[in-house]
VOBA-1610 file (N, C-alpha, C; in pm, whole numbers, padded with zeros to 5 digits, always signed):
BEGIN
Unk-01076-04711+02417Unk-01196-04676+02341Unk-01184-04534+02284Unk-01119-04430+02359Unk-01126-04279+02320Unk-01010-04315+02220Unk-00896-04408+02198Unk-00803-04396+02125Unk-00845-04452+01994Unk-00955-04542+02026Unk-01030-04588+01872Unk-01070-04509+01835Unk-01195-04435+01891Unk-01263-04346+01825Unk-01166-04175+01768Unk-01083-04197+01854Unk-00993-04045+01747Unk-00937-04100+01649Unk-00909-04212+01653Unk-00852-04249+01542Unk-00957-04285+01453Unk-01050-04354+01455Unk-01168-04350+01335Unk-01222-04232+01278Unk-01224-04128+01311Unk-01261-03978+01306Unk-01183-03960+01230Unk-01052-03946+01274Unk-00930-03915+01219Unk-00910-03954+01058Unk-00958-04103+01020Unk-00936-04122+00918Unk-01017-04095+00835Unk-01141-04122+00857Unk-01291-04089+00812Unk-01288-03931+00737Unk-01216-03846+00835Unk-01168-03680+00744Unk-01075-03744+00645Unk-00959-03818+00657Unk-00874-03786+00563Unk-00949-03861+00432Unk-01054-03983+00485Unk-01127-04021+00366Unk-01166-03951+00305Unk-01241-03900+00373Unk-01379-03803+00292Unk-01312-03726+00207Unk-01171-03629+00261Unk-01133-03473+00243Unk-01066-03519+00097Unk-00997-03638+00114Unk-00948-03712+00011Unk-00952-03713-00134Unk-01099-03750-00112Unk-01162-03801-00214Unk-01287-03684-00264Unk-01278-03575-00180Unk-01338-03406-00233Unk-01257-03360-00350Unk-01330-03259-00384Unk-01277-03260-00531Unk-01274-03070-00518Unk-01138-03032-00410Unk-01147-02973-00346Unk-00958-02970-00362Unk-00925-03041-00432Unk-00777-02987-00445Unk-00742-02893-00565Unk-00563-02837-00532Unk-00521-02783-00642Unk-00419-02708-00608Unk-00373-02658-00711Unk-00229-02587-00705Unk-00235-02465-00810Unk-00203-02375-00713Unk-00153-02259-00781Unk-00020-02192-00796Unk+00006-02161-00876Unk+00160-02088-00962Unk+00126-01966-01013Unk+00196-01839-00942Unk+00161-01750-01022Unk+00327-01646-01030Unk+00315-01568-01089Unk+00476-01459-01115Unk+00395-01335-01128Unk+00465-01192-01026Unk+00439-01091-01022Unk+00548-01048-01103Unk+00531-00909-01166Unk+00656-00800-01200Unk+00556-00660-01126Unk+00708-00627-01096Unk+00673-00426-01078Unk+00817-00367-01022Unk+00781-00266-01063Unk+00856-00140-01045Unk+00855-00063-00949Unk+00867-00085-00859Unk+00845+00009-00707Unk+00922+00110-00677Unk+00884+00208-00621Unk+00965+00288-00561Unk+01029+00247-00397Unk+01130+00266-00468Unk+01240+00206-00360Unk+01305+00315-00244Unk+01311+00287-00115Unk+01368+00381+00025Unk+01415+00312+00096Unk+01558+00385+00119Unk+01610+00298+00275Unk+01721+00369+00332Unk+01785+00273+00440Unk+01882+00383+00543Unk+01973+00256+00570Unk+02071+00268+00541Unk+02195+00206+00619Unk+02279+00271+00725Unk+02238+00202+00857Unk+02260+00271+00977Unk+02198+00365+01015Unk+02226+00497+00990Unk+02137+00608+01002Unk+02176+00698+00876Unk+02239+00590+00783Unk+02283+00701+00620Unk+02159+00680+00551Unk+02061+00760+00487Unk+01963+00766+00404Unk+02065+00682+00255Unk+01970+00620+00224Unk+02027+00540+00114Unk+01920+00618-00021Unk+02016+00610-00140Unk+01985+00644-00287Unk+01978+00563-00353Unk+01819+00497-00382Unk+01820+00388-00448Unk+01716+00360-00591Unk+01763+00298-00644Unk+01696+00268-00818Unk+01574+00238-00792Unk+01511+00307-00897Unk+01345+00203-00884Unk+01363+00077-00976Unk+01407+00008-00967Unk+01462-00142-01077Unk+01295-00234-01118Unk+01277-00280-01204Unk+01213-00399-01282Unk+01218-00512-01117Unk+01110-00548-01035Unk+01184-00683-00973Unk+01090-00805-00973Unk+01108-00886-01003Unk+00989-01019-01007Unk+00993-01126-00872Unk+00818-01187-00898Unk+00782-01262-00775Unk+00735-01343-00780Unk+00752-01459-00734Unk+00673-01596-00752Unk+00612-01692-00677Unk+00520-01774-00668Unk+00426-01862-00556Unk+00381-02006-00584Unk+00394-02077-00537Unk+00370-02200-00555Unk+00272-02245-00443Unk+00101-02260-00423Unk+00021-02272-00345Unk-00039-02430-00348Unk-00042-02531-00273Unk-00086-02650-00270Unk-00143-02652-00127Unk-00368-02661-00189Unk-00459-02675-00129Unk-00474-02865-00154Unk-00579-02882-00033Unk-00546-03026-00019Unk-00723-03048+00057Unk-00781-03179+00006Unk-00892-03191+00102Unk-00879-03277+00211Unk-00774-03251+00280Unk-00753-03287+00420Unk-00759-03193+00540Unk-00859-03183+00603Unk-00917-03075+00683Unk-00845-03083+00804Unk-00703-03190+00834Unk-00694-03158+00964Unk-00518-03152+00919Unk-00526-03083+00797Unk-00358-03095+00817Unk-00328-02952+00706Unk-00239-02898+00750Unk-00283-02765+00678Unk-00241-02705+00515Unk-00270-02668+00448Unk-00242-02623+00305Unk-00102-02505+00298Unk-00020-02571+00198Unk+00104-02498+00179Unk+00162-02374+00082Unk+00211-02285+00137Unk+00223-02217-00002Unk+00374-02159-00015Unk+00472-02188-00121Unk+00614-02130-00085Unk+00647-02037-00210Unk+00720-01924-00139Unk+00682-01762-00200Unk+00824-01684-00244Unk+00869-01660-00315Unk+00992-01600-00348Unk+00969-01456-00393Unk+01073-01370-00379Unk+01072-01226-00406Unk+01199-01192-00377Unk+01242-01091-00522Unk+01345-01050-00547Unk+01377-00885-00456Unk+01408-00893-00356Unk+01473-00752-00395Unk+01551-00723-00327Unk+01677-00687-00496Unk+01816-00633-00513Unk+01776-00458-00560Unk+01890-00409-00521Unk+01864-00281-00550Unk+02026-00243-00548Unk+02032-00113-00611Unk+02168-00041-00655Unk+02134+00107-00580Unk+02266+00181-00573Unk+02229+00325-00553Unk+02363+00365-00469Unk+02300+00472-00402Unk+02466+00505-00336Unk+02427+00557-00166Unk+02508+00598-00090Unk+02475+00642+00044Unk+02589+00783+00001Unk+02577+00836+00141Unk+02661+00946+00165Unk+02858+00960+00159Unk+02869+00824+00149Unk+02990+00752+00127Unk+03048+00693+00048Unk+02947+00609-00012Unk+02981+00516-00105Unk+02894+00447-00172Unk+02901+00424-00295Unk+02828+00278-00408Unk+02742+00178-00295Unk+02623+00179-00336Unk+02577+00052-00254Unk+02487+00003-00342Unk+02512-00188-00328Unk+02467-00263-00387Unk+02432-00370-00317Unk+02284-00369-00319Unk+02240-00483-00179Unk+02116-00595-00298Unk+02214-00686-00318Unk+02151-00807-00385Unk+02058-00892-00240Unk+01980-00902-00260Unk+01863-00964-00114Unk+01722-00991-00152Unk+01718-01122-00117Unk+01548-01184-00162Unk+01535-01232-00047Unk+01347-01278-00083Unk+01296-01324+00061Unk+01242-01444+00018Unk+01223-01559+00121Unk+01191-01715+00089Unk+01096-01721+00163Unk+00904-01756+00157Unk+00856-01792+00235Unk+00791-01919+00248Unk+00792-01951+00361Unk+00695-02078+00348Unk+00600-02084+00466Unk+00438-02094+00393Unk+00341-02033+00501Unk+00245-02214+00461Unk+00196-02219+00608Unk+00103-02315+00676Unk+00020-02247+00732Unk-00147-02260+00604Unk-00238-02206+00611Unk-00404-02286+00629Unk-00461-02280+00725Unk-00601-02303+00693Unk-00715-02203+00613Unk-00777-02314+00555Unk-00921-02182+00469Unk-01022-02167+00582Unk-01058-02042+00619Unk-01122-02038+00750Unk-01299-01989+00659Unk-01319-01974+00546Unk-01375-01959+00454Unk-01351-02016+00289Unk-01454-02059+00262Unk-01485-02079+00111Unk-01589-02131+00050Unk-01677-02052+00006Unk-01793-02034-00024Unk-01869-02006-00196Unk-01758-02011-00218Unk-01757-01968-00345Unk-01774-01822-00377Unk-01820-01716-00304Unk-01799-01603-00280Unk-01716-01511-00218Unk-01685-01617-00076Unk-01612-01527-00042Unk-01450-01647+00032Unk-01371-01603+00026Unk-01308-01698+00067Unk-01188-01639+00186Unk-01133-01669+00284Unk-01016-01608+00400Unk-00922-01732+00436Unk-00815-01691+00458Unk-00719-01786+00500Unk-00641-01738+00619Unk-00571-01828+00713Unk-00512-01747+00862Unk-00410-01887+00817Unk-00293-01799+00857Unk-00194-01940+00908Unk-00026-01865+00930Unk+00107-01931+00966Unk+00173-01872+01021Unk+00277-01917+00856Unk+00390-01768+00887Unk+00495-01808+00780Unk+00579-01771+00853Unk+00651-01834+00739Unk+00854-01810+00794Unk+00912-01782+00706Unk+00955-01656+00705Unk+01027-01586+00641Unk+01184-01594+00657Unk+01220-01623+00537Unk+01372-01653+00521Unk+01441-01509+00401Unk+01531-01467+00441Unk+01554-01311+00404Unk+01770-01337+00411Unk+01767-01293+00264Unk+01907-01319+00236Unk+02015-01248+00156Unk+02101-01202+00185Unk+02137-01141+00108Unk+02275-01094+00126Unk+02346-00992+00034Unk+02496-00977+00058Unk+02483-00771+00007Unk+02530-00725+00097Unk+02552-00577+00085Unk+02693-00542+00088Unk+02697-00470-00047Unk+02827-00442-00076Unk+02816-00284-00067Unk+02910-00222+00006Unk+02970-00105+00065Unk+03096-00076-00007Unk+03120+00003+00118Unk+03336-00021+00096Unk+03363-00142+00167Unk+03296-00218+00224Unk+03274-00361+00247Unk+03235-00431+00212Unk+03244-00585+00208Unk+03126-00659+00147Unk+03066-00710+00291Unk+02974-00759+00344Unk+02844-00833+00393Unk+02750-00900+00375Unk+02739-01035+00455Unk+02657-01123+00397Unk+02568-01124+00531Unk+02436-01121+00522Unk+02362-01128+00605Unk+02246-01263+00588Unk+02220-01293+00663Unk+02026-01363+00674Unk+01944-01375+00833Unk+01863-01408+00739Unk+01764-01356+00885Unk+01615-01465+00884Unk+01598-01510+00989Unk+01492-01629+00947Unk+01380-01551+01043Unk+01262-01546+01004Unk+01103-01397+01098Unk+01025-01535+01060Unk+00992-01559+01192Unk+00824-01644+01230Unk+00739-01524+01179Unk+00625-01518+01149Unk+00578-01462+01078Unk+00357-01487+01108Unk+00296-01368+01089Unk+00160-01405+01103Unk+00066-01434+00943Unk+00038-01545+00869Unk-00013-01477+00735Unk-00180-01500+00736Unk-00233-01380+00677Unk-00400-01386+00640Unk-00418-01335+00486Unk-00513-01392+00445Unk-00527-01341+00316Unk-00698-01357+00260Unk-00756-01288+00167Unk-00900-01265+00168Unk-00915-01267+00030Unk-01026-01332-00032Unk-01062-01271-00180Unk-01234-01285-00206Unk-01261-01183-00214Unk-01401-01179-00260Unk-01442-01161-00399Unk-01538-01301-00435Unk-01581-01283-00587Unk-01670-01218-00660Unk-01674-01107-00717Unk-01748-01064-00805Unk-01903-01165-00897Unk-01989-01196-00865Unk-02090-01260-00909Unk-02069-01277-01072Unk-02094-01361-01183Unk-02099-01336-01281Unk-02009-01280-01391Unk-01886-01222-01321Unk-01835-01146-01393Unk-01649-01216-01415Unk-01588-01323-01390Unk-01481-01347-01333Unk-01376-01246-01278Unk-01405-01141-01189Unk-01358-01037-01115Unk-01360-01074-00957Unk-01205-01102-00931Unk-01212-01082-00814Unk-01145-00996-00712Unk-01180-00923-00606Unk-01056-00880-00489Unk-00949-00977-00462Unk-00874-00931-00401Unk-00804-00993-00307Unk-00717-00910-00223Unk-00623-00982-00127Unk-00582-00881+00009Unk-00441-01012+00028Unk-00371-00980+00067Unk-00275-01057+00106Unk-00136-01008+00219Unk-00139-01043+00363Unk-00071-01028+00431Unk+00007-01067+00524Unk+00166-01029+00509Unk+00237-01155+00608Unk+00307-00998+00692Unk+00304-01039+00852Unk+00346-00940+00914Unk+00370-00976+01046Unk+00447-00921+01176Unk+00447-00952+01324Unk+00620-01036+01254Unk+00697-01016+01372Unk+00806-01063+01385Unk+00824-01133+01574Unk+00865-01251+01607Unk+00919-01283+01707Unk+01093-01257+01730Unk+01142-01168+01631Unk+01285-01120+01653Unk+01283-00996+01636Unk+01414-00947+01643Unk+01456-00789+01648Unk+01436-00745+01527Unk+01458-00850+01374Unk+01499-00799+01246Unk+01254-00802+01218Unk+01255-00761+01113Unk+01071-00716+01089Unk+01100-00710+00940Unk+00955-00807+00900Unk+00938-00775+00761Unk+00777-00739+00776Unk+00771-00690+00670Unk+00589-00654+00645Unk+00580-00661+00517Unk+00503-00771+00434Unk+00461-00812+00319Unk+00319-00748+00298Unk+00274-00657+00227Unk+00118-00664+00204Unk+00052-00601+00060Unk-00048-00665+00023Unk-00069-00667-00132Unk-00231-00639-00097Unk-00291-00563-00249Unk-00432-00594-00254Unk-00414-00556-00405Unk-00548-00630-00482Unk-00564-00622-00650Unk-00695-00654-00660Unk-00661-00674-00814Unk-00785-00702-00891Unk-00740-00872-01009Unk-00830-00929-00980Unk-00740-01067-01103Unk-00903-01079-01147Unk-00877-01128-01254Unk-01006-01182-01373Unk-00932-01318-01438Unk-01010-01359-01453Unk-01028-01534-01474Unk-01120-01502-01619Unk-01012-01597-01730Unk-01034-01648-01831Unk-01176-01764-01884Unk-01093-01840-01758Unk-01213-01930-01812Unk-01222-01974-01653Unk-01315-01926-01559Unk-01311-02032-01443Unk-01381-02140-01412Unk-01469-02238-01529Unk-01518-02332-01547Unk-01409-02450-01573Unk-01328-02389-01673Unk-01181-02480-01718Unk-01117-02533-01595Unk-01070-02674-01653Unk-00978-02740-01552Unk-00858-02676-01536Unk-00817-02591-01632Unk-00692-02490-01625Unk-00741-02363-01627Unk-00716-02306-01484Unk-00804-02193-01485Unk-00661-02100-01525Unk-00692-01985-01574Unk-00553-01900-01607Unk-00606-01719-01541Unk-00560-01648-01443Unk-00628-01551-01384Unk-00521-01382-01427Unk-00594-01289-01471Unk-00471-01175-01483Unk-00485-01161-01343Unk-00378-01073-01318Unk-00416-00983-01160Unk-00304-00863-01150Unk-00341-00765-01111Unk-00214-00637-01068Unk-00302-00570-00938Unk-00228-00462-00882Unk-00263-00406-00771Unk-00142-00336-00714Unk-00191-00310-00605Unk-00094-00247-00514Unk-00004-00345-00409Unk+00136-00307-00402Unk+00194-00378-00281Unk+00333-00316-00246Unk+00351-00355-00086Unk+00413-00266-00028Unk+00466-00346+00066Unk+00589-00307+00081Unk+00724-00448+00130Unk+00762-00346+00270Unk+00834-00391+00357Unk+00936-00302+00431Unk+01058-00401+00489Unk+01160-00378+00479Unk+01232-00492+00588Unk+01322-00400+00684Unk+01312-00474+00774Unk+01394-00399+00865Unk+01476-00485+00956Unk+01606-00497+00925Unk+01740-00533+00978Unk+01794-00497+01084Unk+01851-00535+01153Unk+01925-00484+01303Unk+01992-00589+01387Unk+01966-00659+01314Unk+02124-00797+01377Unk+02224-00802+01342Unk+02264-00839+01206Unk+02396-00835+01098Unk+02404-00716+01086Unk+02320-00670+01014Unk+02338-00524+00941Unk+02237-00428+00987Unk+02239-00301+00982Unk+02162-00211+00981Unk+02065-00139+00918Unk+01970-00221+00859Unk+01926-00198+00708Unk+01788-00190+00709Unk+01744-00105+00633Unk+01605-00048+00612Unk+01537-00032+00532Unk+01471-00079+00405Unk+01411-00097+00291Unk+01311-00057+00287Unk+01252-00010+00208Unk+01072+00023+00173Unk+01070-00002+00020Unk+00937-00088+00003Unk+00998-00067-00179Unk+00761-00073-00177Unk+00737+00033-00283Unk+00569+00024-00276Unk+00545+00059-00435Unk+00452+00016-00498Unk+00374+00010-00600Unk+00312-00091-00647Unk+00264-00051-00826Unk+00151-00158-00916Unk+00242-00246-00911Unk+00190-00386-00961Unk+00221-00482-00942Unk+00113-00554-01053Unk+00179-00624-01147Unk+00051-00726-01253Unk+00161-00832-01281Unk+00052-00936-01278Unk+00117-01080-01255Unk-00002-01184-01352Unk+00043-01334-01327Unk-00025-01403-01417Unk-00088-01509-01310Unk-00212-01597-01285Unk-00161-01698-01208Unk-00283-01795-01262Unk-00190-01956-01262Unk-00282-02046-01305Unk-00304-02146-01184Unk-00398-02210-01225Unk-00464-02283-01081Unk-00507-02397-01188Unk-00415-02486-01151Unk-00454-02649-01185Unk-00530-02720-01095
//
């Protein structure tokens, strides 16, 4: 009897959540220019502030007992030199986060859920090195809407490592919405954001990269 009834429950959400009109997908691409810092080993590294771009693919779902996906790419390669030698550390990060909306209200909206950060790359020295690094990861993220005006906040953060190697992802802006009545909503957004990675398995490596940031993002 308890195995009927979880299971009638069970489906009854995926009915309902189903057939809410409560889905969608978002795509959006950052650019910026950050100022870039780091240390290989304990050599202070000299590095470019370079052009680097970012991208997201978010799929919300009205199924309340199974969680909403979002997978996240970010470039950063950088050039420069150490106390020794030319260094050129080509390295992006892959995420993929499993998130619930713990809010959405039409005002205000929060999300909690866990990512996994996948981090890759090859550092060329007077050596070459290929490193990666896979970080369980904590992600939350917040956006509060401006009444009337299509202006919104937002906050976005992935951070906490269960290994030795640590990343810290964290963003906050401003995006305005074109038309947010439209079935194709199209949103500007820029702000602040501020990366760190920190290496210590393969390699010894230490990154900081922080600034503006303006991006595009549409929500089908």
């Amino acid at each position: 009897m308890k195995k009927y009834l979880a299971a009638t429950l069970f489906t009854l959400a995926i009915s309902h959540s189903a057939s809410a009109d409560d889905w969608g997908i978002f795509a959006g691409v950052d650019i910026a220019k950050p100022v870039t810092d780091g240390k290989l080993n304990s050599d202070s590294l000299s590095l470019k502030n370079d052009w680097r771009g970012s991208g997201y693919v978010a799929i919300e779902h009205g199924i309340i007992l199974l969680p909403n996906v979002k997978f996240a790419y970010t470039n950063l390669d950088s050039k420069g030199s150490s106390s020794t030698s030319d260094v050129t550390l080509d390295m992006s990060s892959f995420d993929t986060i499993l998130y619930y909306q713990l809010f959405d209200n039409g005002l205000f909206e929060a999300d909690l859920g866990l990512n996994v950060k996948y981090i890759s790359g090859d550092l060329h020295t007077l050596s070459n090195n290929h490193f990666n690094s896979t970080i369980p990861q904590a992600y939350g993220a917040a956006k509060f809407h401006i009444p009337n005006t299509g202006l919104s906040v937002f906050t976005d953060v992935t951070a906490g490592s269960v290994t030795d190697d640590e990343v810290v992802d964290a963003l906050i802006g401003v995006s305005y919405a074109f038309n947010p009545e439209g079935l194709t909503k199209v949103n500007l957004r820029g702000g602040y954001r501020y990366q760190e990675v920190k290496l210590k398995d393969e390699v010894k490596l230490n990154t900081e990269y922080d600034g503006i940031f303006v991006g595009v993002e549409v929500n089908f």
